[in-house]
C-alpha positions as CSV (number, residue, x, y, z in Angstrom):
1,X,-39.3,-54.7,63.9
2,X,-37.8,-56.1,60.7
3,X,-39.5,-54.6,57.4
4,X,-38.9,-55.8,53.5
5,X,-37.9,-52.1,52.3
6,X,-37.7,-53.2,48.9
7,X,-41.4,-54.7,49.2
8,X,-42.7,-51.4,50.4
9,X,-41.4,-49.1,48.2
10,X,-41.6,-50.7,45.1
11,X,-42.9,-49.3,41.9
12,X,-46.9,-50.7,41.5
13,X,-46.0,-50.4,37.4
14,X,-43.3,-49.9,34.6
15,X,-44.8,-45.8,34.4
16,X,-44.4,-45.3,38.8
17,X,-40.6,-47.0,38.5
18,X,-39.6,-44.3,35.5
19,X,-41.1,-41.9,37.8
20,X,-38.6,-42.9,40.7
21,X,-35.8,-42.7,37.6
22,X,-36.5,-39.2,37.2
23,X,-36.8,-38.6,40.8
24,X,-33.8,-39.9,41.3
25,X,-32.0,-38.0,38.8
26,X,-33.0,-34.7,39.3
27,X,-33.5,-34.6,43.7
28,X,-30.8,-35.3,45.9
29,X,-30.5,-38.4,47.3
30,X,-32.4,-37.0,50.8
31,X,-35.5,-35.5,49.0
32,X,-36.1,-39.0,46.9
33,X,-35.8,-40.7,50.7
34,X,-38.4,-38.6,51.8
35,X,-40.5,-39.7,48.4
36,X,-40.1,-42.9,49.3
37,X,-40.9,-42.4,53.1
38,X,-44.0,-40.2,51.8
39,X,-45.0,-43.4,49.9
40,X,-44.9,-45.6,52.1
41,X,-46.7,-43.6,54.8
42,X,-49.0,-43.3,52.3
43,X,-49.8,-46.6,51.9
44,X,-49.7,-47.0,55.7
45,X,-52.5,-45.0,55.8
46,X,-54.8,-46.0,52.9
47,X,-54.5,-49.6,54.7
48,X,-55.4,-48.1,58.3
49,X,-58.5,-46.8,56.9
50,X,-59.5,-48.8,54.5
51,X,-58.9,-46.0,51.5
52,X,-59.0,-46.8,47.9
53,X,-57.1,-45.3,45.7
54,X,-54.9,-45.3,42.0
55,X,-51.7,-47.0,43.5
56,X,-49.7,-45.5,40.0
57,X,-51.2,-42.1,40.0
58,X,-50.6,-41.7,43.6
59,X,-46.5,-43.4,43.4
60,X,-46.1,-40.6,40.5
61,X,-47.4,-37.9,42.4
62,X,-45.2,-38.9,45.2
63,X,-42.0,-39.0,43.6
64,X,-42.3,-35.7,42.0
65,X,-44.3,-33.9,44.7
66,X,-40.8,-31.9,45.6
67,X,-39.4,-31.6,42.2
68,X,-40.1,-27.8,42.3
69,X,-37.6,-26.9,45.0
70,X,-34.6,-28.3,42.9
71,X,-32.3,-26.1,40.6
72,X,-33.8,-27.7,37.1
73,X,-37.2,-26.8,38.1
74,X,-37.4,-23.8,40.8
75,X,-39.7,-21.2,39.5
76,X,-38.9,-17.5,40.9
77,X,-42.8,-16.9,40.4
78,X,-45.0,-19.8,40.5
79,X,-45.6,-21.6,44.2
80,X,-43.0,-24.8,44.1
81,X,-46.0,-27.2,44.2
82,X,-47.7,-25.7,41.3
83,X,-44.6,-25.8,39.3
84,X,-44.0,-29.2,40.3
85,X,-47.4,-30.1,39.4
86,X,-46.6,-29.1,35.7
87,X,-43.6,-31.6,36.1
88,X,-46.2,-33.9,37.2
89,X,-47.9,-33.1,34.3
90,X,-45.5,-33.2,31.3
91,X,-44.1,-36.4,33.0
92,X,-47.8,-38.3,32.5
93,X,-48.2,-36.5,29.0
94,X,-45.0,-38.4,27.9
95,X,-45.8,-41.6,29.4
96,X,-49.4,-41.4,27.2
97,X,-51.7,-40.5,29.9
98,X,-54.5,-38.7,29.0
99,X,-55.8,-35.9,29.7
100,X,-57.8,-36.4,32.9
101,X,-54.8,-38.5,34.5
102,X,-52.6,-35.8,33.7
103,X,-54.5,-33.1,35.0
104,X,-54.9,-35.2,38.3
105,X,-51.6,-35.7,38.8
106,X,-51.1,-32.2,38.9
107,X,-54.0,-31.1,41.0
108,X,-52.7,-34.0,43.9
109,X,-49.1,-32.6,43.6
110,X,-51.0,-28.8,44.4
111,X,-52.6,-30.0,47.0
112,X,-50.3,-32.4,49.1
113,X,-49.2,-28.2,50.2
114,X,-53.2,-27.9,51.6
115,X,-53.7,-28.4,55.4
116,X,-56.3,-30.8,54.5
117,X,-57.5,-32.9,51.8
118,X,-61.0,-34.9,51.9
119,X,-60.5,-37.9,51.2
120,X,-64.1,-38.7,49.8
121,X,-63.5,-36.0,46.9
122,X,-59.6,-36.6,46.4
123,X,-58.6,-40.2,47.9
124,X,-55.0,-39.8,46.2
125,X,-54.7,-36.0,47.3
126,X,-55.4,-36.6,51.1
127,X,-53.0,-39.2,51.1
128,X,-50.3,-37.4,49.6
129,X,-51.1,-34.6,52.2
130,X,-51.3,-36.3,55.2
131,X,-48.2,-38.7,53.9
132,X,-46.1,-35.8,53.8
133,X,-47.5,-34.0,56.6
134,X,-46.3,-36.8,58.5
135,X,-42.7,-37.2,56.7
136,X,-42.1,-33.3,57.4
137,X,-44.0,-31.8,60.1
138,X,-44.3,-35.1,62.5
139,X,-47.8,-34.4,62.0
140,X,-50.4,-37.3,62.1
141,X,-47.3,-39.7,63.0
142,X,-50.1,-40.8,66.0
143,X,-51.8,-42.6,63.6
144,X,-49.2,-45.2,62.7
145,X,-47.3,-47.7,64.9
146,X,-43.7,-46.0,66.3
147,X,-42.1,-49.2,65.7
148,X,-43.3,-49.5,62.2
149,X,-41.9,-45.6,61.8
150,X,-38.7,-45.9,63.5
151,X,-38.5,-49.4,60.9
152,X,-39.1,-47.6,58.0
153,X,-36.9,-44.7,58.9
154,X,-34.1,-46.5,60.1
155,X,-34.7,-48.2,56.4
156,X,-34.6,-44.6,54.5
157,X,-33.2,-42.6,56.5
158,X,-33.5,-38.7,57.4
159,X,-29.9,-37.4,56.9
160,X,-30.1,-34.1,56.7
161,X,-33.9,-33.9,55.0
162,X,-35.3,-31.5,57.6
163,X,-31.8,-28.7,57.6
164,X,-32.0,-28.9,53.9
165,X,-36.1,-28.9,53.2
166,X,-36.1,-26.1,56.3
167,X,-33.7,-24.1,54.2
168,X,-35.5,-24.4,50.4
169,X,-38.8,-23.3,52.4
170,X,-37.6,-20.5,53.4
171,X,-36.0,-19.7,50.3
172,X,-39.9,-20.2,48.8
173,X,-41.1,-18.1,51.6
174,X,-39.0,-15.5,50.9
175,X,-39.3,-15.4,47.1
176,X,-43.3,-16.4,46.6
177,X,-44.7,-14.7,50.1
178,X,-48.1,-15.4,48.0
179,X,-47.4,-19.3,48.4
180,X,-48.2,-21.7,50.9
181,X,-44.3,-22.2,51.5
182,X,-44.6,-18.5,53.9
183,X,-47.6,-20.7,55.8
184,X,-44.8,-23.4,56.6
185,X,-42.2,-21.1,57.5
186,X,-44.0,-18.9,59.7
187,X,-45.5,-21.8,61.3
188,X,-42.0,-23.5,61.7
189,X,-43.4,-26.4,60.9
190,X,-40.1,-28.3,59.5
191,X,-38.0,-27.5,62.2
192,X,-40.7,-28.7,64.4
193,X,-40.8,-32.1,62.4
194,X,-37.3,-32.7,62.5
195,X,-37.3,-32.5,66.6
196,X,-40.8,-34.8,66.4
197,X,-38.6,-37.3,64.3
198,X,-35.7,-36.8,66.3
199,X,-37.8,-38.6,69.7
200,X,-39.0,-41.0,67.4
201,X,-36.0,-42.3,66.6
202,X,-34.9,-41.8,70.0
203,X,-37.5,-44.6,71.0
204,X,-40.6,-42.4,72.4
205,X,-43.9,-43.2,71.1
């Protein structure tokens, strides 16, 4: 299956592509892959079921969904998605969102770390969620075609996403036991995913 990479993951404005800059300059090159994955599963799945939704709000969300397991922005208190939803935040202050757009970009970066979303109350936030879900857990990943996965990941690929992400969850685990990041680990629910993604790109559907 051939795919246009750059089609799928490009920026839907000027705001989403500076939000991919900063991605890109603060994450390491495997956690913006798995942004950009995120996105495009995204995506995947708004079109499977017929879901609108803010195609900038949701990009920004997705770039900096992670950005609070990195150095620059790890809190030793504060759950990583909350203080990445404050990233969120400040990023869509600065760009001259207002208020209401900024506070939403928060609350879908908070709760892309739910094990649900409804989509009839939060379009943007169940995306993210079940996006991600997908990207890291292997959960969902029945709901889009294996070819068009193994396309896309063959296009941004894994490298060493789930070692690394398995190890900063822990680390969250460990230092916030109040967070949803214990939930994750306890459930090894990364590890899990990487062995899901592994027979994917074996070729099993």
């Amino acid at each position: 299956m051939t795919i246009d990479v750059e089609a799928l993951i490009a920026p839907p404005s000027p705001i989403a592509a500076r939000a991919h800059e900063v991605a890109t300059q603060w994450c390491s090159p495997d956690l913006v892959s798995h942004c950009l994955r995120s996105w495009v599963w995204a995506v995947a799945l708004a079109e499977r079921n017929a879901l609108e939704y803010d195609a900038e709000l949701l990009y920004v969300a997705t770039m900096l969904h992670d950005i609070g397991v990195t150095e620059n922005f790890d809190s030793h208190t504060v759950a990583f998605e909350v203080a990445g939803g404050a990233v969120g935040s400040v990023f869509a202050a600065g760009a001259g969102w207002d208020a209401y757009r900024c506070d939403r970009v928060a609350q879908i970066i908070e709760r892309h770390m739910w094990t649900a979303v409804d989509p009839a109350e939060d379009p943007e936030g169940h995306l993210l969620e079940a996006a991600t879900s997908i990207d890291v857990a292997g959960a969902g990943v029945d709901q889009l075609d294996a070819a068009f996965l193994r396309a896309v990941t063959a296009a941004i690929p894994r490298g060493e996403f789930t070692e690394t992400f398995d190890a900063q969850i822990r680390d969250q685990a460990q230092r916030k036991p109040h967070s949803n990041a214990l939930r994750l680990e306890n459930a090894g629910r990364v590890a899990a995913g990487g062995d899901v993604w592994e027979r994917i790109m074996g070729g099993a559907s």
